[in-house]
C-alpha positions, 0 to 999 in steps of 0.5 A: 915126687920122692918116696920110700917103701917101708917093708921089703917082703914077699909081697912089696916086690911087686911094689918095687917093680911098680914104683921102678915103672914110676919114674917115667911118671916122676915118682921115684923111690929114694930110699926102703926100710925093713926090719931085715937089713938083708931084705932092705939092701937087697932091695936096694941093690936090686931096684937101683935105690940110693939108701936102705934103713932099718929103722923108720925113725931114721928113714924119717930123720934123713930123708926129704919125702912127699910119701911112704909106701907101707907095706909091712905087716897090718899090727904096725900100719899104725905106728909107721903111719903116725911118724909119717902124718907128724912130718907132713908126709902123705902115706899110701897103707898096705891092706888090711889097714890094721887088725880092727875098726878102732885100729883102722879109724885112729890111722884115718883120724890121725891123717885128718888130724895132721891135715896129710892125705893118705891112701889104702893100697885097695887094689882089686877093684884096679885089675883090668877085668874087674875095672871093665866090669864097672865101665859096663855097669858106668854105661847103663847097658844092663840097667839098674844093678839088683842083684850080683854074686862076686867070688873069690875061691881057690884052694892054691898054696899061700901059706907056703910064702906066708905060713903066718896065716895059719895063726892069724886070729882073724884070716880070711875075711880080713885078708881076701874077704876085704877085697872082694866086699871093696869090690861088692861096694865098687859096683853096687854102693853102700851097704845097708846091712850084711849077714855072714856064715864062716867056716873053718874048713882046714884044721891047720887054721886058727882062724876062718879060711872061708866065709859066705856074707849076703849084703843089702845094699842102700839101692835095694840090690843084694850081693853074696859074696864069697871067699876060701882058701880051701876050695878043691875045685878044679880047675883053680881060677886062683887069683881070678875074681869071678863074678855075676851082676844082674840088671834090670836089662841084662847081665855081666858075668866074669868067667874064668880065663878072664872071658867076660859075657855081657848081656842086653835085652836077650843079645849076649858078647863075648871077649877076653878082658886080660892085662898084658904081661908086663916085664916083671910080671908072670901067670898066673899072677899078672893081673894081680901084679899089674893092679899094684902099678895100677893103684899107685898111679892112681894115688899118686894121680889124684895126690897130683890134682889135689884130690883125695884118692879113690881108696883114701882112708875115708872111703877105705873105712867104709870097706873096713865096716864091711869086714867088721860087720862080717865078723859081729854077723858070724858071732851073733848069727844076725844081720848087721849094721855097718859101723859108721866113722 
């Protein structure tokens, strides 16, 4: 399969590294696009990659392709995407797929349209620990789920690599609360309704940097599900989710350090559930690195088989109404019903 990443920023190195690890798979990048023709060639240069554009009406004009990697910023997932589903080529959309819930179901709608499968690049429920959590929960050790508390809180630095942050109108929610409700989706369902408290705790924002939602799910269970980026507890288990799930037997909690503790009828394991350092990766961000590879292959595998993938847009919408509801729940103080495509 011949690709092309459109964005070559801070984050869609990994991407590079991920698709380079590819080609073993069959999948190779054949050309990247940036904005920034320093960014483009230089990726170019470094990833072995045959051509480097600045414009995606170009890359799209040159270049013969089964998919394009989109990895710039959410305001033009949509443009990009549509050049993409005019040719016939599938697309795989960085998260947050756009700014808002029209924004994002007109990206979908246009693929559906078009008759072109797309994905969202929905990586953390592909992290190895977060991915063992679900195996435990798939063989019905602890029973049925009813009740969970999924965290994802650090005060580390990320504005020094993406300062643009501090004026985004929507923030916290829209950026690290998206993964962390995929994940409360991932393992306990679909939700019936949400309610959502944010803050703004550093005066630098213009935007909520923390926010606590409580989540009714359709099966009945209940999940709090937390998110900053102004946290001052120390130790910081940045880029760690942490997690508790409580079943009708027992219990899975994901400590730091990656050290997961199941519980079954009164009888509780242990062990470190890590994933390797691979050679581009580095701590404390290697599970997170990792995910990206993780995720491509899983697009990528499912597109092989003829299927949607896991993170199609369809079923990313469905994450997307989490994050919109949350917002409406802020503004209005009351629980809200996810919007439905």
């Amino acid at each position: 399969m011949r690709g092309a990443l459109i964005g070559c920023g801070f984050f869609a190195q990994n991407h590079l590294n991920a698709w380079r690890d590819m080609k073993a798979d069959g999948v190779e990048l054949v050309a990247v696009c940036d904005i920034d023709p320093q960014k483009a060639e230089a990726a170019a240069r470094q990833f072995g990659i045959a051509r480097h554009y600045t414009d995606t009406q170009a890359l799209f004009a040159a270049e013969k392709l089964d998919f394009v990697d989109i990895a710039t910023r959410m305001d033009t997932h949509r443009a990009i995407a549509e050049q993409a589903f005019e040719r016939g080529i599938r697309a795989i959309v960085q998260k947050p797929l756009a700014p808002d819930w029209n924004e994002a179901v007109a990206i979908v709608d246009a693929a559906a349209r078009a008759g072109v499968e797309m994905a969202v690049h929905e990586n953390f429920r592909y992290q190895v620990p977060l991915s063992a959590v679900r195996s435990v929960l798939d063989s019905g050790v602890i029973g049925d789920v009813t009740w969970a508390r999924i965290s994802f809180r650090t005060g580390y630095d990320i504005y020094r690599n993406q300062p643009y942050f501090r004026k985004e109108p929507r923030f916290s929610i829209l950026d690290v609360g998206i993964h962390v409700l995929d994940v409360a989706r991932f393992y306990l369902g679909e939700v019936e309704r949400l309610s959502c408290e944010t803050q703004r705790r550093s005066d630098l924002n213009l935007a909520e940097d923390t926010a606590t939602m409580m989540l009714r799910h359709t099966s009945g269970a209940v999940s709090i599900v937390e998110n900053t980026y102004e946290s001052r507890e120390l130790p910081d288990p940045f880029p760690q989710t942490l997690l508790v799930i409580e079943g009708t037997r027992g219990a899975i909690r994901m400590n730091p350090g990656f050290r997961m503790v199941v519980t079954v009828d009164g009888e509780t394991s242990e062990r470190i559930v890590d994933s390797p350092l691979l050679s581009w990766t580095e701590q404390p961000w290697h599970t997170a690195q990792e995910s990206v590879l993780l995720t491509q292959r899983a697009i990528i595998g499912a597109w092989r088989q003829g299927k949607p993938a896991d993170t199609s847009g369809e079923d990313n919408l469905k994450t997307f109404a989490l994050v919109e509801a949350a917002y409406e729940a802020a503004e209005t103080h009351k629980a809200v019903k996810p919007p439905q495509h």
